[in-house]
NULOKOL-871825 format. One record per residue: x, y, z of N, C-alpha, C, O in turn; residue in one letter. Coordinates in steps of 0.001 Angstrom, whole numbers, padded with zeros to 6 digits, always signed. Example, Ala and Ser with C-alpha at 12.3 -4.5 7.8 and 13.67 -1.06 7.14 Angstrom:
+013190-005690+007800+012300-004500+007800+013200-003300+007800+014236-003319+008465A
+012850-002250+007080+013670-001060+007140+012900+000030+007870+013409+001138+008039S
! end
This chain:
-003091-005065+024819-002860-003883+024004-002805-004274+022528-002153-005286+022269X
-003310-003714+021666-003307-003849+019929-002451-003146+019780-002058-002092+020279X
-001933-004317+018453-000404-003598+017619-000685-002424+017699-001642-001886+018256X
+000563-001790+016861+000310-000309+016036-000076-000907+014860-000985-000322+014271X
+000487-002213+014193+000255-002249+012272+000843-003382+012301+001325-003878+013319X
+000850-003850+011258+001119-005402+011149+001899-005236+009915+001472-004798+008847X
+003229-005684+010214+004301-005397+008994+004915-006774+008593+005333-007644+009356X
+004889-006780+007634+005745-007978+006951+007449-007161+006302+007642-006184+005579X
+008212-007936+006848+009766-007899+006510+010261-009233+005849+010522-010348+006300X
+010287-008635+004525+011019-009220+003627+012665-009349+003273+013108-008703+002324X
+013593-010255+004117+014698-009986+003704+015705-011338+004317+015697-012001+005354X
+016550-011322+003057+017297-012879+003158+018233-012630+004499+018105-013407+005445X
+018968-011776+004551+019910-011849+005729+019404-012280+007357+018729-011449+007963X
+019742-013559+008016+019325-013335+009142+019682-012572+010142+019031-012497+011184X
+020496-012088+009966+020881-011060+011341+020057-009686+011056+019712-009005+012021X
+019789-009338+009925+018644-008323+009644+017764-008126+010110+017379-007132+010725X
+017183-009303+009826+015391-010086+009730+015516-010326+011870+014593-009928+012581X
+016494-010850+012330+016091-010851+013414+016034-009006+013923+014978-008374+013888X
+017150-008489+014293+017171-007245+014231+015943-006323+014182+015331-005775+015100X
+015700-006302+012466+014078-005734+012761+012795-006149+013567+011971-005378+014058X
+012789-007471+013603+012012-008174+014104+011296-007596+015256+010156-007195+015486X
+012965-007768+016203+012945-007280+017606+013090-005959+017864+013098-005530+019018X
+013213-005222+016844+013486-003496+017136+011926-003364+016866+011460-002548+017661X
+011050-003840+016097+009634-003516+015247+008588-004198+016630+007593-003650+017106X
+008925-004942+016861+008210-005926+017976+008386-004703+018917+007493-003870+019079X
+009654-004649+019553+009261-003506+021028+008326-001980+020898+007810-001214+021712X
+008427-002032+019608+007677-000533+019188+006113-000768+019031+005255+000067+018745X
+005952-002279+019324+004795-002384+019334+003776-002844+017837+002551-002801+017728X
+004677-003217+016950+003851-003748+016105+003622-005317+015836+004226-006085+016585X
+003039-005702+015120+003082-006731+015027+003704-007561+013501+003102-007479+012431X
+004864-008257+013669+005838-008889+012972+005692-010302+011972+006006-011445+012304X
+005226-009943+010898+005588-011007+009899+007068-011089+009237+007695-010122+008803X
+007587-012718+009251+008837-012760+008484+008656-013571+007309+008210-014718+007354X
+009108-012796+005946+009737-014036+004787+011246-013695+004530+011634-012526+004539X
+012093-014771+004297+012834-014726+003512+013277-015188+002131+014356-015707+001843X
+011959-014827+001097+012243-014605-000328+010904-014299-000483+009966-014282+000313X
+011022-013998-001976+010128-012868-002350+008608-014096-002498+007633-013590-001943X
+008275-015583-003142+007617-015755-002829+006593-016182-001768+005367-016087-001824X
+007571-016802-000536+006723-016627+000918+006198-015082+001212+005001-015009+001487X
+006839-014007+001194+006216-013071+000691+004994-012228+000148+004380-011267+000613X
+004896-012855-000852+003539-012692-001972+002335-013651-001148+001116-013500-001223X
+002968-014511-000477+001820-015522-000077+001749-014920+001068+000705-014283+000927X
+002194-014647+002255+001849-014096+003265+001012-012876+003622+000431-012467+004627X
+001223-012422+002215+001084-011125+001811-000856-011183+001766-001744-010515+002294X
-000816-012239+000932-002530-012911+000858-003259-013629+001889-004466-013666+002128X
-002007-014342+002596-003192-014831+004037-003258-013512+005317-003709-013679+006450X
-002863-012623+004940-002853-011881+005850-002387-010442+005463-001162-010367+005565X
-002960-009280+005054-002568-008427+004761-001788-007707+005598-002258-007479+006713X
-000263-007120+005227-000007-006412+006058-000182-005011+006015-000934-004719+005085X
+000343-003700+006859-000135-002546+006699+001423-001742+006089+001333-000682+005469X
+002282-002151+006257+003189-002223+005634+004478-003327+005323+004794-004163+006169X
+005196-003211+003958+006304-004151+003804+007654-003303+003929+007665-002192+003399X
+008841-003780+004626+010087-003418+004396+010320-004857+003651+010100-006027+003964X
+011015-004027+002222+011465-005175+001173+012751-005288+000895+013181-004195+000528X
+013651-006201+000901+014889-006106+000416+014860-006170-000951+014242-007143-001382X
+015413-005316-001899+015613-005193-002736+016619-006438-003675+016668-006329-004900X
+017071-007121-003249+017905-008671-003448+017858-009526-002717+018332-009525-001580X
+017186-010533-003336+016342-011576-002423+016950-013147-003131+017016-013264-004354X
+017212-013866-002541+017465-015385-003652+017028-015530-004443+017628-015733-005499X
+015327-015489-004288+014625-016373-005694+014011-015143-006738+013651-015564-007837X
+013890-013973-006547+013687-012999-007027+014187-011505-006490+014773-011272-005433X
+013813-010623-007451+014266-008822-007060+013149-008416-006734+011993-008817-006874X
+013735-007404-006191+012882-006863-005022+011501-005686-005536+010623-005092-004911X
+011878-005762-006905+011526-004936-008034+009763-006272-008363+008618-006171-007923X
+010234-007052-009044+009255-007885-009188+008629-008094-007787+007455-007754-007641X
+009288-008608-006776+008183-008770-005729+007706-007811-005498+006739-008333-004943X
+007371-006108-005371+006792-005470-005274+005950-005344-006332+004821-004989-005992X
+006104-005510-007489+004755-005697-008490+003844-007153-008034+002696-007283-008458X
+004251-007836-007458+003644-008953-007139+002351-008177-005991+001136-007995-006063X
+003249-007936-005148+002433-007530-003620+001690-006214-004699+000510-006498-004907X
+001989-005281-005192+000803-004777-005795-000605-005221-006416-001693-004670-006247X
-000293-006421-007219-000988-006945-007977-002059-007512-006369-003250-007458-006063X
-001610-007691-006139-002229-008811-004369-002926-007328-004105-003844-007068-004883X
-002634-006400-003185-003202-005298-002728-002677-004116-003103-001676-003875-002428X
-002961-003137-004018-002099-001548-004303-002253-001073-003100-001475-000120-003047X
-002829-001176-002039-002605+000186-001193-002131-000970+000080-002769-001035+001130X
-001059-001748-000170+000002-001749+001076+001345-001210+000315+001735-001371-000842X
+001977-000398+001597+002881+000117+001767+004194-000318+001736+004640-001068+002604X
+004983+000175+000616+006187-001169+000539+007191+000110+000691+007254+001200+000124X
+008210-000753+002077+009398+000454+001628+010269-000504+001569+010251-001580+002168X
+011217+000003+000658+012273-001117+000339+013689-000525+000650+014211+000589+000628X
+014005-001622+000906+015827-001691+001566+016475-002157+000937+016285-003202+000315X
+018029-001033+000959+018942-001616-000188+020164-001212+000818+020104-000319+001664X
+021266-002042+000554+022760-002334+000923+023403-001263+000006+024601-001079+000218X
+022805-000488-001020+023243+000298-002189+022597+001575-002032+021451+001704-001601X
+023454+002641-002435+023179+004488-002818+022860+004915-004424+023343+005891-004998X
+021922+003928-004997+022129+003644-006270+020809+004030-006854+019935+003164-006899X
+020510+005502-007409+019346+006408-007705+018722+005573-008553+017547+005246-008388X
+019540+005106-009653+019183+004530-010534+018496+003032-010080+017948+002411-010990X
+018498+002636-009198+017282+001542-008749+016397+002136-008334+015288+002024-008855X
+016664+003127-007039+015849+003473-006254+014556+004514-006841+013487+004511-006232X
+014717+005250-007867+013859+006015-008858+012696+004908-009422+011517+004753-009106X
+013572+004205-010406+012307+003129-010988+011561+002437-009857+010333+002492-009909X
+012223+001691-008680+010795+001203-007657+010185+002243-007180+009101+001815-006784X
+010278+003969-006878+009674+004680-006289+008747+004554-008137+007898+003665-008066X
+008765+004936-008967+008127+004962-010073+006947+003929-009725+005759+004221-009586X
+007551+002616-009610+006428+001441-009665+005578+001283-008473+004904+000259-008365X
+005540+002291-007472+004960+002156-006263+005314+001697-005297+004545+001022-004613X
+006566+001920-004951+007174+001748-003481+007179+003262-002610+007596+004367-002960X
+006656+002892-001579+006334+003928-000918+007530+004793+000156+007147+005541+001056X
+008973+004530-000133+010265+005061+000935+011152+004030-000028+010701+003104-000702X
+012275+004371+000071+013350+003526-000306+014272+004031+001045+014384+005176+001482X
+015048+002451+001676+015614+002879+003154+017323+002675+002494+017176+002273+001340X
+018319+002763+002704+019440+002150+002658+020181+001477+003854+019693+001706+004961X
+021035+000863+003810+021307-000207+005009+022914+000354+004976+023182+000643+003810X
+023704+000523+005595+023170+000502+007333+021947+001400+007543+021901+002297+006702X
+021258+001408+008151+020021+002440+008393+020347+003015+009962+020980+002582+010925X
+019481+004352+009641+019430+005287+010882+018202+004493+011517+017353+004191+010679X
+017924+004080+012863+016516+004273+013655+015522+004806+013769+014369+004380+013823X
+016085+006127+013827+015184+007263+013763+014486+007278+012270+013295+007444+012008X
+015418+007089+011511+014534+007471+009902+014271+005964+009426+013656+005908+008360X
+014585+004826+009954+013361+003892+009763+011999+003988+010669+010855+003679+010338X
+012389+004415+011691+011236+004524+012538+010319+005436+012127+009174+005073+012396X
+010384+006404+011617+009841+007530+011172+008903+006956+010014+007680+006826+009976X
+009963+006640+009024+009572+005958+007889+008212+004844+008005+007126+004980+007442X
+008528+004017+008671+007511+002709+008986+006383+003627+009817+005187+003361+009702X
+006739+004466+010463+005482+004783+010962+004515+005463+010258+003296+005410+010420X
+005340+006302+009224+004270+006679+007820+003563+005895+006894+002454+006192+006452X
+004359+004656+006532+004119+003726+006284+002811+002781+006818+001826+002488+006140X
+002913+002631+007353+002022+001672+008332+000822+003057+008336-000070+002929+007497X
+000780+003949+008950-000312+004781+008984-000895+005114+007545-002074+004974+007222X
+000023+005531+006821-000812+005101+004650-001847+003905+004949-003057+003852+005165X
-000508+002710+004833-001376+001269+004711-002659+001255+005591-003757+000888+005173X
-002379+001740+006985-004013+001479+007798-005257+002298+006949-006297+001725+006623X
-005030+003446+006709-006063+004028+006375-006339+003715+004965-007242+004463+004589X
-006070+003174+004315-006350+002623+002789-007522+001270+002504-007038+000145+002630X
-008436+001325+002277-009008-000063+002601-008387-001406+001790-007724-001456+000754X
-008688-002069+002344-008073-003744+001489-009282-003367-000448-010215-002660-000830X
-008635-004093-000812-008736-004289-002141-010209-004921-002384-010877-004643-003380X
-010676-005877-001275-011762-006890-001134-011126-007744-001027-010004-007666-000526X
-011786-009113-001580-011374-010501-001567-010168-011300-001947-010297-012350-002577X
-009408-011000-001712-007968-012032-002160-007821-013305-002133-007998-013993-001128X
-007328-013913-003757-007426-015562-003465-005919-015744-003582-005280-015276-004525X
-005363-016459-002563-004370-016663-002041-003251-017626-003515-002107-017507-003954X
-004224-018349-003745-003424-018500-005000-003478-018764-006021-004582-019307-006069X
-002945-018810-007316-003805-019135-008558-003283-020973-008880-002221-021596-008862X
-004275-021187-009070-004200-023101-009262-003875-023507-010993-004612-023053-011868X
-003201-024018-011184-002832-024494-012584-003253-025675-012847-003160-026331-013885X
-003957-026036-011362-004697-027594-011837-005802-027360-012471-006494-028338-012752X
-006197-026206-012809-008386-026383-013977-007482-025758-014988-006845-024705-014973X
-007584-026507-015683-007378-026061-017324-008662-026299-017951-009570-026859-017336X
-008808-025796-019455-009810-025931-020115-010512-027375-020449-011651-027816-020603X
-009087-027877-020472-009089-029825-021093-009772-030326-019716-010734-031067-019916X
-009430-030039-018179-009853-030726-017539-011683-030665-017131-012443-031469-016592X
-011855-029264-017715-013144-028819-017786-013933-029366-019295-015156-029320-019159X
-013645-029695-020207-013961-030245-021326-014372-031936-021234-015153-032568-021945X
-013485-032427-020010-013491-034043-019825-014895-034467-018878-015411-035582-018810X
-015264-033386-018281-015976-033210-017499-016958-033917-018175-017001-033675-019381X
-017934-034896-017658-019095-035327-018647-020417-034405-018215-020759-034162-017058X
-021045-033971-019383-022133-033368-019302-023041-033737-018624-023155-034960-018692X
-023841-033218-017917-024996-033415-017454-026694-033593-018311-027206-032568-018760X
-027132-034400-018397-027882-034529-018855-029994-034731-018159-030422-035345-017181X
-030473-034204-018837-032045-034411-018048-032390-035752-018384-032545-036307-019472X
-032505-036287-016785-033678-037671-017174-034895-037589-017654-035523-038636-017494X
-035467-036753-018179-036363-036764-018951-036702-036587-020461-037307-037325-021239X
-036026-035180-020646-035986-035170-022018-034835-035294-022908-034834-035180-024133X
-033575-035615-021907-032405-036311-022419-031024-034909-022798-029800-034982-022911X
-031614-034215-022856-030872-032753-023078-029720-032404-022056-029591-032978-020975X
-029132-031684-022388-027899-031181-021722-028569-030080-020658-029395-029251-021042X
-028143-030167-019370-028291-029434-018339-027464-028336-017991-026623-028618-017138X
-027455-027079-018433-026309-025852-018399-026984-025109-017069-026296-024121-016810X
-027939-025225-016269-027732-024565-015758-028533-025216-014210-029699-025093-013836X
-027379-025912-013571-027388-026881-012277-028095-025910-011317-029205-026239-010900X
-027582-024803-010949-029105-024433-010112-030020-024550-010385-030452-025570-009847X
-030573-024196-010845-032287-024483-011738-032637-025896-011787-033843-026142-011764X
-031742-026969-011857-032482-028173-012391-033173-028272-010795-033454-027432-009940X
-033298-030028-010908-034124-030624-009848-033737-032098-010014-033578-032619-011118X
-033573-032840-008653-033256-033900-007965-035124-034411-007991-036117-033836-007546X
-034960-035668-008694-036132-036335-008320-036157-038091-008583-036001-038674-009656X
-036361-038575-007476-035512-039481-007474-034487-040521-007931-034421-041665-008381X
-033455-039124-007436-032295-039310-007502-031903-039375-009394-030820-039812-009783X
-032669-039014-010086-032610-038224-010982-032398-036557-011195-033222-035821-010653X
-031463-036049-011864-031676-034572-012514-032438-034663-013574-032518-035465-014505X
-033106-033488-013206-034090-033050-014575-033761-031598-014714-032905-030887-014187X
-034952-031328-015812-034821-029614-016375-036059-028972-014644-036466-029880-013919X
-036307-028034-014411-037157-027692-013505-038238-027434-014466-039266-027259-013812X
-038527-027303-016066-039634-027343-016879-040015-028800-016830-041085-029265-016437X
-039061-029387-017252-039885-030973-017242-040330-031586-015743-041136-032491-015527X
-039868-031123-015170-040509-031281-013794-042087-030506-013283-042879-030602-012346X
-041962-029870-014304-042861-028979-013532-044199-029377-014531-045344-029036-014234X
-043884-030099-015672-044817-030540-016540-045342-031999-015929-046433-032298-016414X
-044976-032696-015254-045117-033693-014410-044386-035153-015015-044490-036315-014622X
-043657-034584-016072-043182-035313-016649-042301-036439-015735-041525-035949-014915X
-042346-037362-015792-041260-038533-014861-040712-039784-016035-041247-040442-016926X
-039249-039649-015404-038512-040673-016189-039190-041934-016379-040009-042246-015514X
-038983-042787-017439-039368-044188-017650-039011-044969-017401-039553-046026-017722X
! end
């Protein structure tokens, strides 16, 4: 049998995180766990989910930023976020920034269940964004691209900008003009 939706639950408490787990699991979906906001963001990229329940206070970040995160990753997953607090004044600005339910804890069943199931049905019908790269690398900087030594033609000695085009001849690069002039290294 296929899930209903594939949800990621974001939240530090373990007795929570198991809780939903196993209440979300028997209902038939299928269960991603982080506990902090950047396992999160990354899970978020190897695997889209169709919706997030987010805790709104997380160790390494708020629950506020990780939902601009998971936006930035995909706008059309579904984030509902959970708070221990009755506090408009949070819950307004993340509905502002695109959270899709704000839950409060203790929570009813029924109106998480309800909730996630709207949730999850948004997120399915929304298409993915396209291509997601899972993460951004701080190892290519400009300097390490600058150190790079140029490529040059064995023939007419010139700088090679554009490596598709050239040509392998033995075991020389050339221009594909000087190649094609019959020109051969000396």
């Amino acid at each position: 049998m296929a899930a209903r939706g594939v949800i990621l639950i974001v939240e530090d408490e373990v007795a929570v995180v198991e809780m939903l787990r196993d209440y979300l699991g028997e209902q038939g979906y299928d269960v991603d766990v982080a506990m902090n906001g950047g396992d999160a963001v990354m899970l978020a990229t190897l695997r889209r989910p169709d919706a997030v329940i987010l805790d709104v206070k997380l160790p390494d970040s708020s629950g506020g930023e990780v939902l601009r995160q998971l936006r930035e990753v995909d706008e059309s997953i579904a984030v509902v976020m959970l708070s221990g607090g009755d506090d408009a004044e949070i819950a307004r600005p993340l509905l502002k920034a695109g959270a899709f339910d704000y839950i409060r804890k203790p929570f009813k069943f029924d109106h998480l269940d309800a909730t996630i199931r709207l949730a999850v049905a948004v997120g399915m019908k929304k298409p993915p964004r396209g291509v997601v790269l899972p993460f951004r690398s701080d190892r290519r900087t400009e300097d390490a691209v600058e150190e790079t030594p140029a490529l040059t033609c064995g023939v007419c000695g010139e700088a090679i900008d554009d490596v598709k085009n050239a040509i392998t001849d033995a075991d020389v690069l050339v221009h594909a003009a000087c190649w094609r002039r019959g020109a051969r290294k000396v």
